[in-house]
N, C-alpha and C positions, 0 to 999 in steps of 0.2 A: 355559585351562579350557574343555569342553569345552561347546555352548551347552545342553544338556539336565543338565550336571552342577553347573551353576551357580544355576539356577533349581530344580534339588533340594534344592542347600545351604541358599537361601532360603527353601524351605518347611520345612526341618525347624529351621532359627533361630527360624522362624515359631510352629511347634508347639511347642518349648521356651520361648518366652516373651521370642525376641530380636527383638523386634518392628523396634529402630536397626539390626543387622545384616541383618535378613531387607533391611530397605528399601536398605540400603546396598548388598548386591549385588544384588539387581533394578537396580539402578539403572544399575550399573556395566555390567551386561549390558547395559541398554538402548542404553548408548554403545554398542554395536558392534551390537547389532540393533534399531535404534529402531523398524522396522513389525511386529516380532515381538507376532503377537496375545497372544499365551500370556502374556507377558513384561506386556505392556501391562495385557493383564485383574490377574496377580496381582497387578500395583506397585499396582492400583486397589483388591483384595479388602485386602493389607496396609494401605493407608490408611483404609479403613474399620475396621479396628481398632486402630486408631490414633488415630482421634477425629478425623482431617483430612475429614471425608465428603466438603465441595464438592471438595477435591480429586481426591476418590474416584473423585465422578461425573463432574468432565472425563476424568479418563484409562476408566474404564467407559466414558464413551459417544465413546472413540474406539476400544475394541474392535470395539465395534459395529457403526463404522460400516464398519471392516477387513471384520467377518463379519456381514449385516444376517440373514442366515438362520441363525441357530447361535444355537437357542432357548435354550444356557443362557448363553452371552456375554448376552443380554437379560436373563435372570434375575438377574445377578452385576448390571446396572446397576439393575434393578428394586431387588433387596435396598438400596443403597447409597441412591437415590429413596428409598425408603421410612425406610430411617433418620434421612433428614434432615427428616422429616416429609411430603413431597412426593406422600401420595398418589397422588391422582390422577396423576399423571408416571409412578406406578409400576404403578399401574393398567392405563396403556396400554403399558408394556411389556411387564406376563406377561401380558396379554391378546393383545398381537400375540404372544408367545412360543408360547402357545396353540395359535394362529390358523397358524402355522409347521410345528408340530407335535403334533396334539391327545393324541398318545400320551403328551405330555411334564409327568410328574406337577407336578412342582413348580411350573411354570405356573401349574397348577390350584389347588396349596397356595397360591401367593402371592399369588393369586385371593382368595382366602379370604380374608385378613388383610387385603389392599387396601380389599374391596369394606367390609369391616366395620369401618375406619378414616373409611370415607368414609360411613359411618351407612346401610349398603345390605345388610341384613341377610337379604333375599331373594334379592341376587343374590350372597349369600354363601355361601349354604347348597346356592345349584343350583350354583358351584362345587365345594362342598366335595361333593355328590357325583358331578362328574364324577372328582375326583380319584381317590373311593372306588372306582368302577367300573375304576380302573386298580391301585390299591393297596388294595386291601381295610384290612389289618390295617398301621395305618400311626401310629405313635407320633404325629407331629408333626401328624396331621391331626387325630386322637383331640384334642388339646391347641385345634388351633386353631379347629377346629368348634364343641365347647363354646364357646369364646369367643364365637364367633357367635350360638349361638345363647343364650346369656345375654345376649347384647347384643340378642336378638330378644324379650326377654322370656319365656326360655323356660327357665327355671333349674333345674325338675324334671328338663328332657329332658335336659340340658347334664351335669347330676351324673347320670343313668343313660349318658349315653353313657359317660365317665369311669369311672362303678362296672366297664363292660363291660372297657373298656379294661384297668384294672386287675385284674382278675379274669385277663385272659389273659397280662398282663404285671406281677405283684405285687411284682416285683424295681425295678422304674420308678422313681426317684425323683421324676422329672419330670412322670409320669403320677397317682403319687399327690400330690405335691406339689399338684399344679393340683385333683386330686378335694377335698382336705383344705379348700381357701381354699374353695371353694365350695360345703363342705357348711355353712360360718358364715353362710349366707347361708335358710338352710333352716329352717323349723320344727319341726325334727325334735329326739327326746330329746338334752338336755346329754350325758348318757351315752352315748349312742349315737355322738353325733361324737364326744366326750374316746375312747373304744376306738379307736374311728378312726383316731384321731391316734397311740395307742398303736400302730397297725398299720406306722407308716411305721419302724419299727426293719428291717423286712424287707427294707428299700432298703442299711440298714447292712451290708455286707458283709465286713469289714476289724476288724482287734482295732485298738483305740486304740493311741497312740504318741504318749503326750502328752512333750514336750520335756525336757530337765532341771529339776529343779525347785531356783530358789534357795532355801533353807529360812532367809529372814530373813521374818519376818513384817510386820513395822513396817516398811521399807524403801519409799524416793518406788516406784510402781510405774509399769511401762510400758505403758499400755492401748490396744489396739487399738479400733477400731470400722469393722464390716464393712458399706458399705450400697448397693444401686444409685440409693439418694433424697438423697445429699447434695446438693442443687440446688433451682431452685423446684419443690420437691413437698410434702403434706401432711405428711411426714416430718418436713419439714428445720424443721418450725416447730415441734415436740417437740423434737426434736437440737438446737438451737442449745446449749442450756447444758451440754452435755454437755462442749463444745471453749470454750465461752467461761469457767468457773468451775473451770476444772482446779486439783486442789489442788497447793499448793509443791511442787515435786521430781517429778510427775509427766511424763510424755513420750507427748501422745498422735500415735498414727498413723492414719490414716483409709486403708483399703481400698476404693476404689471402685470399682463395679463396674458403673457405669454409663456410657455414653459424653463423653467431654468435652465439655464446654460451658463453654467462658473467657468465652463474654459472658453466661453466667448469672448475677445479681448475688449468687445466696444460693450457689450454688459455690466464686464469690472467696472469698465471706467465709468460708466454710470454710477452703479452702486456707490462707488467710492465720493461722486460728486453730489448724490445727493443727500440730503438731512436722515433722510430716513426711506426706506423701500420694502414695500408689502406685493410679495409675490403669490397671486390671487388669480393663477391661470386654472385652477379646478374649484373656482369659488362660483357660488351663485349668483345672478345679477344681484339678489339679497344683500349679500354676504357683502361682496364689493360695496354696496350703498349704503353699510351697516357701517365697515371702517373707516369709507370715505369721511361718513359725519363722526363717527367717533373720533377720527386728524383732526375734528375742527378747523378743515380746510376754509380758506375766504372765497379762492377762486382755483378752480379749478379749471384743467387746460384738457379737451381732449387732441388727440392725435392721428385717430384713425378714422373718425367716422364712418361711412358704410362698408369701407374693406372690409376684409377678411378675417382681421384682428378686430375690429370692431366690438365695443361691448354697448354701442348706443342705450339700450335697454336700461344699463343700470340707472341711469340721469332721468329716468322717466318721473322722480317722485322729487327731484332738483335739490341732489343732496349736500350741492355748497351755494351760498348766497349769488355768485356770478362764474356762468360755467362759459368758456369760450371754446372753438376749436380753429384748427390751425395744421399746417403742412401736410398731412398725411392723404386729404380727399378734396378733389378737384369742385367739389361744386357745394350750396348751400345743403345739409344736413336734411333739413324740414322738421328736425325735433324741436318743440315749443318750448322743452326746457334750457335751451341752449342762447345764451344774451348775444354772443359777441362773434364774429369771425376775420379770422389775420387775414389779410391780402392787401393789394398795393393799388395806385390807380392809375396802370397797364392792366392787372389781371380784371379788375373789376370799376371802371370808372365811372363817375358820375351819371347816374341815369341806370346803374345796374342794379340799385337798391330794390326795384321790382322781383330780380330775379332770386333774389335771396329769403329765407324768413329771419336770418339774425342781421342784429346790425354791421354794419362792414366798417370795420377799422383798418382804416391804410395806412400803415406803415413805411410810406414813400425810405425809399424807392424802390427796394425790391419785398415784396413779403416772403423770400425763405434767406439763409444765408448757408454758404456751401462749405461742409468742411472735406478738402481733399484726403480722399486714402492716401497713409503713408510711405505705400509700400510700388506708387506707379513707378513706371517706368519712364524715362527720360522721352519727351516728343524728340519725331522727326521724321522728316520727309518722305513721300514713299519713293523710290528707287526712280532714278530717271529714265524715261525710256517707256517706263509702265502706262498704260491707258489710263486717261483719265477718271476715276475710282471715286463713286458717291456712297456715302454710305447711311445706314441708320441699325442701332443695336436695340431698337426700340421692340415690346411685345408683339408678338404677330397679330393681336388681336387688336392693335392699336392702326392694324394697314388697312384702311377703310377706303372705299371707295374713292374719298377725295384725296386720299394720301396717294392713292396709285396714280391720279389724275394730274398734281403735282409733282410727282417723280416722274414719271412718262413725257411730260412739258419738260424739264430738268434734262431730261435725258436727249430728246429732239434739238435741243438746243443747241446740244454738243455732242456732234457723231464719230461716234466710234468711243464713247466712253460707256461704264460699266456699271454694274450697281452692285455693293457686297450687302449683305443686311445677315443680321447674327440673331437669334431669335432659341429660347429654350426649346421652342415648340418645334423649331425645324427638325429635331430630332425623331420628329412621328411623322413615319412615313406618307403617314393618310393626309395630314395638316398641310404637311409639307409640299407633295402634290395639290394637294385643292387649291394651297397659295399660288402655284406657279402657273395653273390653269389660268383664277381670277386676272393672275396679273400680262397673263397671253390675252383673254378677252378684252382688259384694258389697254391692250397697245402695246404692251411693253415684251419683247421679243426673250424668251427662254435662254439663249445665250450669252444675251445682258445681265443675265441675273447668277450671281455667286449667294448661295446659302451656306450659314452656319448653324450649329447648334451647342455647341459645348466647345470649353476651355479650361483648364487644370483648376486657377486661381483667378484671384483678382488681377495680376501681373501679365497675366496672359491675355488677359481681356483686353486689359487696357494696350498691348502691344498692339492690337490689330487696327486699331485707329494709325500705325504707318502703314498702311495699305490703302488710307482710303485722304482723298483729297479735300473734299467738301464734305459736312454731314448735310442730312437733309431731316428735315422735322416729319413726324406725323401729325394728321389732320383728322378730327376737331380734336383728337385728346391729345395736345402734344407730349415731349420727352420732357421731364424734368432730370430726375439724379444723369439719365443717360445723355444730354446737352452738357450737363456739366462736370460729366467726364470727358465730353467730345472736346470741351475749350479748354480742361487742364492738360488733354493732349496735346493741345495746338492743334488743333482739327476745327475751322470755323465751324457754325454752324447757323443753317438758313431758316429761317420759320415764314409763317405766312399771322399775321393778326386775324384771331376771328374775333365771333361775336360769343365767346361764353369767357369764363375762366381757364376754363379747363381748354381751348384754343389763344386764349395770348396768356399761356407762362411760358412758351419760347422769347416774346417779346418783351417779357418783363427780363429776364434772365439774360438776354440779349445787353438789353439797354443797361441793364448792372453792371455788367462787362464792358462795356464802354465802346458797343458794336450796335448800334442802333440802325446802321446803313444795311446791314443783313435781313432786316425785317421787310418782306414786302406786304404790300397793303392787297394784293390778290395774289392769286396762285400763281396766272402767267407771269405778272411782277418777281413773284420771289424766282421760279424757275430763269429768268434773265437774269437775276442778280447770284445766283446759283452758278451756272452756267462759262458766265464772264469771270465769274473768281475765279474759277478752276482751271480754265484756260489761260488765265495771266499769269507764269510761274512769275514774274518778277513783280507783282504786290503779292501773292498766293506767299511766296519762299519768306519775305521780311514780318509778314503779317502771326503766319505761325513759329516763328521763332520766335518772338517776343508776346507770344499770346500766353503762357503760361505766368509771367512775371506780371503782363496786364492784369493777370486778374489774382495775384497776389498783394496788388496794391488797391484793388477795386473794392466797391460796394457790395457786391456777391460775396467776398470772402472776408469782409471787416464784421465780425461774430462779436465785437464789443458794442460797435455802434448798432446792429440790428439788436440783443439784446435789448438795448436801453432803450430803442422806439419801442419794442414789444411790451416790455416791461413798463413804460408809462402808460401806454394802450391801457395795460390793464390795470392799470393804479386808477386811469379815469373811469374805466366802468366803473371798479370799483366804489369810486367819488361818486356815479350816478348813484349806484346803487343806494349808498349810505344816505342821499339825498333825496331818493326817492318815498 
């Protein structure tokens, strides 16, 4: 075989989703041209999709060293750096890739993504427009820019750049997908994002082709579940009982869609609980739609919707008979091929069915169930004597205007108390200022405010919840996993009810817990019910002592009983289905 015919065959094994094949002949090739760069780079691009990365990155950076000036052999080892978390390594390769070539865009994109991994939000954005100056109208930059500059604390600018973007490209799934996640983050009318979300049907290009359909209603069913968070992510601590509580005769299969990680301990225990698991994070939306129906899945569950892990795309041609979604994404999808979505009626009660396109299945009484990390640390009180200490570990890009308007009331309430707030982003100094400014414009005094950004572990996180007296929620997109690590600390936690989803899962979460009086029905409400805990050590001291055992006996952490609402949820779609 001919050596350019051989290394074609492996890229299109590649594109079809033969990921053993494609490596099998690269490989076989390399025996007869082992310094062949071309050969060397691909065997390295295929292992990064593959989930092998450190392998990736020795055969990557011996392309490299074959060709030290050939900016995109440096980009291919950059990407592979970068996926195994390795920053800065990756940093100084598109930055020499750059420096090689400054015409050479992607450089510049990977600039972008590097600097703003590495909490370097200004020298994100002077990347991100050198990039522009070469690429003006540039999908992948449009995507990664926002990032940056949400990550600069700049959320307004981030969803207009994104609005532009999609405005010139309304067909984008990608483009909108990224607009959608970040308008939940905004103060703007319920209404206004739910149309929003309505808008992403225009990405649907394709007539459904949903599968055969077996028409036994009652029959064990085979349920899929689609996520790029099966591993230690916020996700995976909703999802557990999904694969652990599976009813008799069921067969589930887990779709991952994120890159393998064997030494992730909440990964294994996936793997190990489910029927069967296809790991399809370098697979095409194709390829994913190809296996899904080949499972002859019934129902399928996704998990991510427009995050980041998101593969919404693949469902575009509806390739199990009833596809639901569920935990991962605060508000209605808008994809047409999606029947069903979890929630409870707190998050979405009677009369919200407008704001959704799927139907809403409540699963009273909470729609997620919370499994604690193993590894916290024991609550307790913060030190007596300490100022009274509010806090929130919640994303910075989650501190919106009304969130500051609510802390600031919280705070007036009770003088001379403090605010701690822990946040990844506080780590960039640019972010980090602009937050502190915002929140002097709001009212709220510079020396009230303790920032953090980083902690070792999980263990140390959760330690600093004895620092802080009260949490306090963000507004509209409140705290989910971060409320309920706040309660397994013993650290109450305050919310205000709004009017979306994604604004009352503090109160769903709340009322789980069997805390329903923390919930205020306006912002100065919640800041007086804030306020008054904090200053009463004598309900405050009894109330967090025994908050951790409350909610070991609660409906937030009973994973068998939410199970089996979920899992009827979706035996009845299923019934419609069958009867449809």
């Amino acid at each position: 075989m001919a050596k350019s015919s051989s290394l074609a065959r492996a890229l299109e094994d590649a594109q079809a989703g033969r990921l053993d094949a494609a490596l099998a002949a690269v490989r076989l090739h390399m025996r007869r041209y082992p310094q062949d760069g071309e050969a060397i780079s691909m065997l390295g691009l295929l292992l990064v999709q593959s989930g092998e990365v450190e392998q990736a990155i020795h055969h990557l950076a011996r392309a490299v060293k074959l060709a030290p000036s050939l900016p995109g052999t440096r980009n291919n080892l950059a990407n592979a750096l970068f996926q195994a978390d390795r920053f800065a390594d990756a940093e100084r390769e598109w930055r020499t890739a750059a420096e090689l070539d400054p015409t050479y865009a992607r450089a510049w994109l990977g600039l972008v993504a590097a600097r703003t991994a590495l909490d370097d939000s200004a020298g994100a954005l002077d990347a991100a427009r050198r990039a522009r100056s070469l690429r003006a109208e540039w999908p992948e930059l449009d995507r990664s820019e926002s990032a940056s500059l949400a990550a600069a604390d700049r959320m307004e600018d981030s969803v207009a750049l994104l609005e532009q973007a999609v405005a010139r490209d309304p067909g984008s799934a990608a483009l909108r997908g990224s607009l959608l996640m970040q308008l939940n983050f905004l103060d703007r009318p319920a209404r206004e994002i739910a149309d929003a979300h309505r808008g992403y049907a225009a990405c649907v290009r394709v007539a459904p082709s949903p599968p055969p359909l077996d028409r036994d209603p009652e029959r064990p069913l085979r349920l899929g579940v689609l996520s790029g968070d099966l591993r230690s992510h916020s996700v995976a601590f909703f999802a557990d009982p999904i694969f652990r509580h599976l009813p008799e005769g069921w067969h589930l299969t887990a779709f991952s869609t994120s890159r393998p990680t064997p030494a992730d301990p909440l990964a294994a225990e996936f793997r190990r609980l489910a029927g069967a698991w296809c790991d399809l994070a370098a697979a095409s939306d194709e390829v994913i739609e190809r296996t899904i129906r080949e499972r002859r899945i019934d129902v399928l569950i996704d998990l991510s919707g427009h995050t980041s892990t998101g593969r919404l795309a693949v469902l575009d041609r509806k390739p199990a008979p009833v596809i639901a979604t569920a935990i991962g994404y605060p508000n209605t999808t808008g994809h047409p091929s999606i029947d069903l979505r979890i929630v409870d009626s707190i998050t979405d009660p009677p009369g919200s069915e407008s704001l959704a396109t799927e139907r809403l299945a409540r699963i009273d009484p909470c729609f997620l169930s919370y499994r604690p990390p193993t590894d916290a640390p024991e609550p307790a009180l913060p030190e007596a004597g300490r100022p009274i200490t509010f806090g929130s570990f919640n994303y910075l890009a989650k501190i919106s205007p009304s969130t500051l308007a609510f802390w600031r009331g919280t705070l007036d309430a009770c003088p001379g108390s403090r605010l701690l707030l822990k946040s990844r982003s506080f780590g960039d100094p640019a972010a980090s200022s602009r937050f502190l400014d915002r929140a002097a414009a709001a009212g709220i005094a510079r020396e009230r405010i303790e920032v953090l950004a980083f902690t070792k572990g999980v263990p140390e996180h959760l330690a600093l919840y004895r620092r802080v007296h009260v949490a306090l929620d963000a507004l509209p997109y409140n705290g989910t996993t971060t409320t309920c690590e706040a309660l397994w600390m013993g650290v109450p936690l305050v919310t205000v009810l709004g009017d979306r989803h994604a604004a009352r899962v503090g109160a769903s979460l709340l009322h789980a817990a069997g805390l329903p009086e923390l919930v205020g029905s306006t912002r100065e409400e919640a800041a007086g019910i804030a306020a008054s805990l904090a200053a009463d050590r004598a309900r405050l001291a009894p109330l967090r002592a025994g908050l951790r055992e409350r909610l070991r006996t609660s409906p937030l952490l009973d994973g068998v009983r939410w199970a089996s609402r979920l899992h009827a949820a979706l035996r009845e779609a299923w019934r419609r289905r069958c009867g449809s």
